[in-house]
C-alpha positions in Angstrom: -28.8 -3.3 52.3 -27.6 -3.1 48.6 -26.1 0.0 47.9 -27.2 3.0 45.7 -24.7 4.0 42.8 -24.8 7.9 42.3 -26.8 8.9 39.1 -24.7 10.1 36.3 -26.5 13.1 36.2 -25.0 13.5 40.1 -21.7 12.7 39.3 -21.5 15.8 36.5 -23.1 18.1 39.1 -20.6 17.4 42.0 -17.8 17.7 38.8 -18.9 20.4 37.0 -19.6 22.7 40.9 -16.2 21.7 41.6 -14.7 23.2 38.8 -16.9 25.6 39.0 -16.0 26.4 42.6 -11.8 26.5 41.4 -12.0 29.8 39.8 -14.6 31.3 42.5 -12.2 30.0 45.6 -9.2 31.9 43.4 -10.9 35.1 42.9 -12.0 35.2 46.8 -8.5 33.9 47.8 -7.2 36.6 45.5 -9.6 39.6 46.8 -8.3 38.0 50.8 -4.6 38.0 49.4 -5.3 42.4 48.0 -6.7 42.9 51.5 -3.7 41.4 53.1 -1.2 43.6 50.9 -3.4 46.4 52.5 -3.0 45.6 55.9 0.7 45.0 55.7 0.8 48.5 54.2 -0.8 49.7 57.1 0.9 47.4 59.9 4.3 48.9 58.4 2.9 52.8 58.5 2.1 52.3 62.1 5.1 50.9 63.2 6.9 53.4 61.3 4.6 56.1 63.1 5.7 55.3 66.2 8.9 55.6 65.7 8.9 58.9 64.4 6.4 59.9 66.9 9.1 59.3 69.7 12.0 60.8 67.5 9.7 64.1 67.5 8.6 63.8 70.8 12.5 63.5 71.8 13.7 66.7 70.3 10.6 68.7 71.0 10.7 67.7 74.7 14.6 68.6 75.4 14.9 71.4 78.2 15.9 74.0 75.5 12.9 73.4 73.7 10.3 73.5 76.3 11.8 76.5 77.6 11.4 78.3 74.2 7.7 76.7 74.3 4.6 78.5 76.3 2.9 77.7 78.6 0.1 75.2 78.3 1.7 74.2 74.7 -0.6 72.0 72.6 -4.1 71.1 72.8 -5.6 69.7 76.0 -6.9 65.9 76.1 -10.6 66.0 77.9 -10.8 63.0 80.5 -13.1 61.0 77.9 -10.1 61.6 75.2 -7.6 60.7 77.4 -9.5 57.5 77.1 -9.2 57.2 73.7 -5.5 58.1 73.7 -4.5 55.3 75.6 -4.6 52.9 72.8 -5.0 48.4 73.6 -7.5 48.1 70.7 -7.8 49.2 67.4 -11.2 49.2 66.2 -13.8 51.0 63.8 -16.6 53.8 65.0 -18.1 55.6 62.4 -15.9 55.0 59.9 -12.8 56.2 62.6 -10.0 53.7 64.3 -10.7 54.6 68.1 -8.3 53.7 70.1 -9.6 51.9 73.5 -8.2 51.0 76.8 -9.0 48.9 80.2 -10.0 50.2 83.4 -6.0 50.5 84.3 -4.9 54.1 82.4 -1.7 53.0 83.4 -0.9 50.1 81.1 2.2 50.0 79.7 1.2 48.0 76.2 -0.6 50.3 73.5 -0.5 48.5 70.7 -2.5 49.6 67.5 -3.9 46.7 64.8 -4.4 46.8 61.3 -8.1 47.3 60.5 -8.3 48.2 56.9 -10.7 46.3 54.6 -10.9 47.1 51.2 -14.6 45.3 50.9 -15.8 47.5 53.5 -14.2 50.8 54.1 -14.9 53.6 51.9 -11.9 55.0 49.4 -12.1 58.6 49.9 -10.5 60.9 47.1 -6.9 62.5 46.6 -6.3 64.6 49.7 -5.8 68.3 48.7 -2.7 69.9 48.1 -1.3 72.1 51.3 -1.9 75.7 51.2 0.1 78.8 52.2 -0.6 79.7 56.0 -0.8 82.6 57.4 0.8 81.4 61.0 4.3 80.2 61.2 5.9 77.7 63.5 7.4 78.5 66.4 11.2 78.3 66.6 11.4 75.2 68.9 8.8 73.5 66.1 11.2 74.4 63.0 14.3 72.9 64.7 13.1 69.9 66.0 11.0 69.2 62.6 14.2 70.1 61.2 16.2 67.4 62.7 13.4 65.0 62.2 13.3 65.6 58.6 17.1 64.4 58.8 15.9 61.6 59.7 12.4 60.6 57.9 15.0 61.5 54.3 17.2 58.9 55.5 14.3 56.3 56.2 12.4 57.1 53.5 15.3 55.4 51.0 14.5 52.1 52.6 10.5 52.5 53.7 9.5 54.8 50.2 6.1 56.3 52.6 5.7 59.4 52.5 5.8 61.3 56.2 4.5 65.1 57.3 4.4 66.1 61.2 2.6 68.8 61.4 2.1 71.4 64.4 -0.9 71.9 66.4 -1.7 74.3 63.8 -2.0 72.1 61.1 1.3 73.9 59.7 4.2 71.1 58.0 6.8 71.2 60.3 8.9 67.8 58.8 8.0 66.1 55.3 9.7 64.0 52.8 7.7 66.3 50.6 8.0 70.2 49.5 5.2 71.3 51.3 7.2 71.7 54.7 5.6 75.4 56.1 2.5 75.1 54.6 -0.9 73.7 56.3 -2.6 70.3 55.8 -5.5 71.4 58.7 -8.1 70.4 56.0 -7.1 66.8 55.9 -9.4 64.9 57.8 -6.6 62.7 59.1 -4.7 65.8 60.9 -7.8 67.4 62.3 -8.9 63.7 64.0 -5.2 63.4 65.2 -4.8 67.2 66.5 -7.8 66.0 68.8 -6.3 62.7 69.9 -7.3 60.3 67.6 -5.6 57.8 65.7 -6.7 56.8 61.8 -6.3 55.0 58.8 -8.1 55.4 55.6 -8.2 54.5 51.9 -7.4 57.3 49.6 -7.3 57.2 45.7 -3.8 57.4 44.1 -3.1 60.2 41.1 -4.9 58.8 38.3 -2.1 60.7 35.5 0.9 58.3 36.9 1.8 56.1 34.4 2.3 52.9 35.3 5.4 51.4 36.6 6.9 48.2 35.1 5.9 44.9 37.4 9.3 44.5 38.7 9.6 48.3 39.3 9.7 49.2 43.0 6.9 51.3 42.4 3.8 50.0 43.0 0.8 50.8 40.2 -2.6 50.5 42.6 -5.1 53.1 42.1 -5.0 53.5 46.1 -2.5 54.6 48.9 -3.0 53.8 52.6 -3.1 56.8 54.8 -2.1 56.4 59.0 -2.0 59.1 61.6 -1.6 59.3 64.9 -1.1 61.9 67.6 2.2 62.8 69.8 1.4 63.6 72.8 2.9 64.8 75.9 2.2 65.2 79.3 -1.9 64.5 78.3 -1.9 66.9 75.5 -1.4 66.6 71.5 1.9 68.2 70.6 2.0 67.2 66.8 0.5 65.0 64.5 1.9 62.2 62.5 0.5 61.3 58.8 2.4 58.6 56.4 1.2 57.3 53.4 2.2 54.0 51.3 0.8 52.7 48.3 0.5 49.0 48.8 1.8 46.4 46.4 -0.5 45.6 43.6 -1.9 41.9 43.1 0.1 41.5 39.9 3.6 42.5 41.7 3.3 40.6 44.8 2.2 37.7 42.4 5.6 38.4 40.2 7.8 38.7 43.7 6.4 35.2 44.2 5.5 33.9 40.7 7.2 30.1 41.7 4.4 29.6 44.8 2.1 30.9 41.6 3.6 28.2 39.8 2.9 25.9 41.6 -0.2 26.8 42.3 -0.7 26.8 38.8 0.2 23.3 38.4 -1.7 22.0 41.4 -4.8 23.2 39.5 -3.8 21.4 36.3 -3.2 18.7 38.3 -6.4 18.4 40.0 -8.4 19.0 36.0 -6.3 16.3 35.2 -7.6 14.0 38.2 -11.2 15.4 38.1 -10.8 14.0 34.2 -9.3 10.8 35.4 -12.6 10.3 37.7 -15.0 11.1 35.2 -13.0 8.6 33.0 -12.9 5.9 35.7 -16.6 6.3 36.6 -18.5 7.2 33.5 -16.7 6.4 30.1 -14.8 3.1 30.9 -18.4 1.6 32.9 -20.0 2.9 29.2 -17.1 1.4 27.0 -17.5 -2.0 28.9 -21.6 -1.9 28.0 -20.7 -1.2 24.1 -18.4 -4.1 24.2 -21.4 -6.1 25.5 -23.9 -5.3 23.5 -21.4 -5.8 20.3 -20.7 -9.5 21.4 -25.1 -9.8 21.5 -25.3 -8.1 18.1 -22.5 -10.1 16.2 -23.5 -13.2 18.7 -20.2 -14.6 20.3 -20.9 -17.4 22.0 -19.8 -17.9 25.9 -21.8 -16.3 29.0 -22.2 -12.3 29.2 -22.4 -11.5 33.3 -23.4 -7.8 34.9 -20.2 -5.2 35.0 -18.9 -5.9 38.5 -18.2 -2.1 38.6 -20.7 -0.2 37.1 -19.9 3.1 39.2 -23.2 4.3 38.3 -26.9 3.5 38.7 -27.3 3.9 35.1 -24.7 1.9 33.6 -25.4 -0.9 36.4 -29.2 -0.4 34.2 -28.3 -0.8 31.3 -25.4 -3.7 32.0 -28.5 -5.3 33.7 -30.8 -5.0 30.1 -27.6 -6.0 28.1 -27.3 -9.5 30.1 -31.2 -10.0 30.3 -31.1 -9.2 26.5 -28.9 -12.1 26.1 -30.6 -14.5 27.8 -33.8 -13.2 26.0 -32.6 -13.7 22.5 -30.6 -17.2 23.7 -34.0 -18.4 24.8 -35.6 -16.8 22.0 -33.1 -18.8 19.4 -33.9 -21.8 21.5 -37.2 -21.4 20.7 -37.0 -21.0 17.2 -34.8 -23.5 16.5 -37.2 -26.7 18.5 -40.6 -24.2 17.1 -39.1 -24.8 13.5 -38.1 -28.6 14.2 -41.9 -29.0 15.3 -43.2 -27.4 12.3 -40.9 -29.0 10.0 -42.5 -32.6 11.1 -46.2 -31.0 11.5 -45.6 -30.4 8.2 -43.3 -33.4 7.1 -46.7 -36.1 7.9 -49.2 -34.4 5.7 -46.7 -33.6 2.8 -45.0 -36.9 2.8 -49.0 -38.4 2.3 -50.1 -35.9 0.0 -46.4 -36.9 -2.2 -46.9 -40.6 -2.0 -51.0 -40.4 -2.8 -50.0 -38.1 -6.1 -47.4 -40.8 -6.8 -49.6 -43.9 -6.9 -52.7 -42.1 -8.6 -49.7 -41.1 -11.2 -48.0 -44.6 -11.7 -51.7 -46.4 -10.9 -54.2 -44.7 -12.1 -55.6 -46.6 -14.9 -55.1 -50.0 -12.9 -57.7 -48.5 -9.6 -60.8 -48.9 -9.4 -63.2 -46.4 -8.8 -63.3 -46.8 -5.0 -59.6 -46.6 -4.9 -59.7 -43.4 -7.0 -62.1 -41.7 -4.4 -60.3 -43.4 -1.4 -56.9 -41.3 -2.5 -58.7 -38.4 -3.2 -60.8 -38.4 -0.2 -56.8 -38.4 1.9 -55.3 -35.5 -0.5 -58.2 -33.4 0.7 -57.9 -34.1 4.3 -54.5 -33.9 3.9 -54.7 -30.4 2.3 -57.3 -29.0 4.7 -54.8 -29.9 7.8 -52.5 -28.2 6.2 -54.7 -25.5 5.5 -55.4 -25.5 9.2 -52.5 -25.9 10.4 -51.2 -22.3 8.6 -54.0 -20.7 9.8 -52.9 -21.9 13.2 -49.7 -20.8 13.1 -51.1 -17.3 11.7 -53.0 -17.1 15.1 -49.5 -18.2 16.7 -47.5 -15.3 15.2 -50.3 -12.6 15.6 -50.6 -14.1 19.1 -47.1 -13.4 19.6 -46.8 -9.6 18.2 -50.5 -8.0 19.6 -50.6 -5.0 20.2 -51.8 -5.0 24.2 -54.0 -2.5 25.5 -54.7 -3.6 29.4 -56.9 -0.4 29.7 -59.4 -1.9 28.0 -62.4 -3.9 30.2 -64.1 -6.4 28.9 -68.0 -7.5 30.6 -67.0 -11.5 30.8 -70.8 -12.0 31.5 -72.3 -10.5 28.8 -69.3 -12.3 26.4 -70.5 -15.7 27.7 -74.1 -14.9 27.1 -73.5 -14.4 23.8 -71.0 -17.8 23.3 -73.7 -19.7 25.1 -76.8 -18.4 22.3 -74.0 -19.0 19.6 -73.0 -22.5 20.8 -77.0 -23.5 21.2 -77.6 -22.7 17.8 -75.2 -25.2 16.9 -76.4 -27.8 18.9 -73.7 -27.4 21.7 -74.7 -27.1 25.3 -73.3 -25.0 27.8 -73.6 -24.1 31.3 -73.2 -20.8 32.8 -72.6 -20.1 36.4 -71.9 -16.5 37.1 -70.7 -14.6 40.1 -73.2 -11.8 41.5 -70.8 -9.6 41.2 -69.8 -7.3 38.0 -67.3 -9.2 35.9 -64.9 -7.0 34.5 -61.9 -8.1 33.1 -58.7 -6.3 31.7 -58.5 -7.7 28.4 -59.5 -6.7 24.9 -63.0 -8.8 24.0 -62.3 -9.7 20.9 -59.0 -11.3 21.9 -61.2 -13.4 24.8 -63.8 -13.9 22.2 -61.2 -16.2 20.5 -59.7 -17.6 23.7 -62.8 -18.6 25.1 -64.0 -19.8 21.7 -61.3 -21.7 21.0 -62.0 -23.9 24.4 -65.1 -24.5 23.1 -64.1 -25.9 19.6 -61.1 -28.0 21.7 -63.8 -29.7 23.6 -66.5 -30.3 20.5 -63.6 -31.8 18.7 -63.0 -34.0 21.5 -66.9 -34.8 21.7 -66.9 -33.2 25.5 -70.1 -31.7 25.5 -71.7 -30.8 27.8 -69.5 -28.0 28.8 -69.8 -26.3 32.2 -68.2 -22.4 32.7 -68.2 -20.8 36.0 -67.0 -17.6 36.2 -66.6 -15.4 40.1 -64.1 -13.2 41.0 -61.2 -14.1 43.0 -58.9 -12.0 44.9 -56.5 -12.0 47.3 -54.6 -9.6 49.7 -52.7 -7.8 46.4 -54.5 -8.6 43.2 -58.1 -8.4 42.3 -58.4 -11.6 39.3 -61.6 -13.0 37.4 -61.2 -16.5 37.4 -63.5 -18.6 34.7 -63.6 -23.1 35.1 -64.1 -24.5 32.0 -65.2 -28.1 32.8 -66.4 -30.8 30.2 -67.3 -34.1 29.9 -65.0 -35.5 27.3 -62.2 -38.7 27.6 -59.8 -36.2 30.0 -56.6 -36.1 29.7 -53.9 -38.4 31.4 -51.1 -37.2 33.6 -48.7 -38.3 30.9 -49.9 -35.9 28.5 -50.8 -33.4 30.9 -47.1 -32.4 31.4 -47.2 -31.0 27.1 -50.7 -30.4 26.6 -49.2 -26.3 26.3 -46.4 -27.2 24.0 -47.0 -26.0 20.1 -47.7 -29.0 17.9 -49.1 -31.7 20.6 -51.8 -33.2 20.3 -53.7 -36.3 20.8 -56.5 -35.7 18.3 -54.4 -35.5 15.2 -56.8 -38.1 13.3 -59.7 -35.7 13.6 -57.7 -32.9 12.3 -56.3 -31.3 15.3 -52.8 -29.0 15.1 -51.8 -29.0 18.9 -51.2 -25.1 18.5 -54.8 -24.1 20.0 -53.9 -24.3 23.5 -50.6 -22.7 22.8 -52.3 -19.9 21.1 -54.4 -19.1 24.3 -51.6 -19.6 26.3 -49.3 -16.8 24.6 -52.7 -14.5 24.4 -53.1 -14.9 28.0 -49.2 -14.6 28.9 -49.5 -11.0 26.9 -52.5 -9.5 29.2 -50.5 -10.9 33.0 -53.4 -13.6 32.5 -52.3 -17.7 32.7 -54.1 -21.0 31.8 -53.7 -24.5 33.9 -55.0 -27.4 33.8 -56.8 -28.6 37.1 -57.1 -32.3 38.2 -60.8 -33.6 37.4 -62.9 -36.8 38.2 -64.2 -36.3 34.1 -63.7 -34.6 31.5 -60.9 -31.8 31.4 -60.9 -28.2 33.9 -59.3 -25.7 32.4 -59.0 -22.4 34.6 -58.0 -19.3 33.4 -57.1 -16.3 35.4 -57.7 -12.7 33.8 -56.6 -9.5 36.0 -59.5 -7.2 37.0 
């Protein structure tokens, strides 16, 4: 099975989609990478919350402290909570992080997941500032947020998020911020976490921050990443836990790791560079190679052009294919100018070479010839002449033969064309035979071109003195083509084997005494050659049987 070569056209698609695709796969890679920045934001609030959810719970648990505390202290976790509180998966309900569990309450690992997705989750705004509260913190509250402060101030040098604990009142008990004694019930995150849930959210940054420089450990994203998460005790929520972080912008991580950017970077000149390489390889060196071709046809260097043994593609293979065949076209083409100009050179030569040597005597021996003599010479200069004379017009037919213009969608009736040879050629005395097919007799061929083939036969045989002349014309068709086929028999001398070999070739001729050029049958020969039609020669008992074949 030979193998199909991709289509130019192909070749630039599957090119021009790939680069295409480069800047696409960046900008998702890029929008994966901002989610990721996210995420890590959010993994490092939660770790960070649990932490300081057991610091709290350690200094608001101590026996001083839950003496100082009343009874039933916090809010109570219904069975379907406590569920919920006892956190194995993270996952999203109704824009919430539930917490779920298995069937075993008692499992030890509670780990909470990252879930954040920028595509997805909605950004809600600023939260509001706290407010003044009218109810204050109990003692036991104020002293262990107190000494959790401590802590969260020291932490906050190295984590930068910003941390509140709040009170089952919603009152700031601990804060790396000034608003420790005021509430923050109105956040959505404390009220979910005062019930027992655990959340993270998207929430936009101030939007009057200037930005920070790129290598300034600020970070200059329009969002921050909120996480809470309850601290609870003994199956009921003590405190609350909210931390915030804005997470690394695109254009600082990128500086923090500008030489994996790098080269990044140069991977993708480096793959433009090969992609160009490709489209070199397959497309303009395959199309330089043509042009080199076709320049040797056009200045015509000598020596043998052969197909490009790596065209790459199906059009160049084309076009490599119509340079070579051009070649051999114009090779056979100079071929047969050079022998067609040989032959015309001595068709001409015979009659000029009589014509010069008749004017030569009647010049030199004029007064000396008789009057018979006179006439004789005159009597070969006009012969002479009118074979010449013929002899152009032949070659007229020839070239015209050569250039028409071929219009195959023209039909021509061959019945009705022979009728009217037949009345012609009875007028002049010349009989012919018809013997036609039942059938309709259509032929794809312009009439007036068959007129002259068909006509010309006819004035081959009468020069011959073949007459009578037989035609028989049927259709004759096989399992592909549909032909007319017409016989043209006569009754003349024949032809020998000898000459049957040339009888197509321009300029032969075995009637050259009577005037004949040899270019008739070469004329119908190229005429038929032009409409998919041929001629030949068939072996007869007497006279010559010429066949022609004309496509339906």
């Amino acid at each position: 099975m030979k193998f199909q070569r991709p289509k130019i056209r192909t070749i630039l698609i599957l090119i021009n989609l790939f680069i295409l695709i480069l800047p696409l796969a960046s900008i998702g890679l890029l929008r994966l990478y901002e989610n990721t920045l996210i995420r890590k934001t959010e993994s490092s609030l939660i770790a960070q919350s649990a932490f300081l959810a057991a610091i709290y719970k350690s200094r608001i648990t101590t026996q001083e402290s839950l003496d100082s505390l009343p009874d039933h202290y916090g809010n109570a976790i219904t069975p379907n909570q406590k569920q919920l509180t006892a956190p194995r998966l993270t996952t999203k309900v109704a824009g919430q992080h539930r917490r779920q569990t298995s069937s075993d309450s008692k499992q030890r690992w509670k780990p909470r997941y990252a879930v954040l997705d920028i595509s997805h989750d909605r950004i809600f705004d600023k939260p509001l500032d706290a407010v003044i509260s009218s109810s204050i913190a109990l003692a036991a509250e104020i002293k262990a947020g107190r000494e959790t402060e401590a802590i969260m101030r020291e932490s906050q040098i190295y984590t930068l998020s910003g941390m509140r604990v709040v009170n089952t009142a919603g009152i700031v008990i601990a804060s790396t911020s000034t608003d420790t004694g005021k509430s923050i019930l109105h956040w959505r995150e404390v009220q979910q976490s005062l019930k027992g849930f655990a959340l993270s959210s998207l929430r936009k940054r101030d939007a009057f921050y200037p930005r920070p420089a790129v290598s300034s450990i600020s970070r200059g994203t329009g969002i921050r990443v909120f996480v809470s998460a309850p601290v609870i005790h003994n199956n009921r929520v003590i405190a609350a836990l909210v931390l915030s972080r804005t997470p690394a912008t695109l254009t600082q991580s990128l500086y923090n790791n500008k030489n994996v950017l790098i080269l990044m970077m140069a991977g993708l000149v480096f793959i433009v560079t090969l992609l160009s390489i490709i489209t070199s390889t397959v497309i303009s060196r395959p199309v330089q190679a043509v042009a080199l071709q076709a320049k040797m046809v056009a200045e015509g260097v000598q020596g043998e052009i052969h197909v490009l043994q790596s065209p790459r593609t199906l059009e160049v293979e084309e076009l490599s294919n119509a340079v070579v065949t051009m070649r051999k076209a114009l090779e056979k083409r100079a071929l047969f100018i050079q022998d067609f100009a040989s032959q015309v050179s001595h068709a001409f030569k015979t009659p000029l070479t009589a014509i010069q040597g008749a004017i030569e005597l009647l010049r030199e021996h004029y007064d000396t010839m008789t009057d018979t003599e006179r006439s004789q010479f005159l009597s070969n200069l006009d012969s002479d002449s009118k074979y010449l004379e013929s002899l152009v017009n032949r070659l007229l037919d020839l070239a015209k033969a050569d250039n028409s213009i071929v219009n195959t969608q023209h039909k021509t009736d061959v019945a009705e064309l022979l009728n009217r040879l037949q009345a012609r050629a009875n007028n002049k005395n010349i009989e012919i035979t018809l013997v036609l097919d039942n059938k309709p007799l259509f032929a794809a061929i312009d009439s007036t071109v068959l007129e002259s083939i068909l006509q010309n036969l006819i004035d081959n045989s009468v020069q011959h003195g073949a007459p009578p002349i037989r035609v028989h014309a049927q259709q004759a068709s096989d399992h592909i083509n549909a032909n007319i086929t017409i016989e043209f028999q006569d009754e003349g001398p024949g032809i020998s084997d000898a000459n049957a070999v040339s009888i197509f070739k321009p300029f032969f001729t075995t009637a050259r005494e009577r005037g004949g050029t040899g270019l008739g049958l070469a004329v119908i020969k190229t005429l038929l050659d032009n409409y998919h039609g041929h001629i030949e020669l068939k072996p007869s008992r007497s006279g010559a049987c010429f066949v022609l074949t004309l496509k339906q």
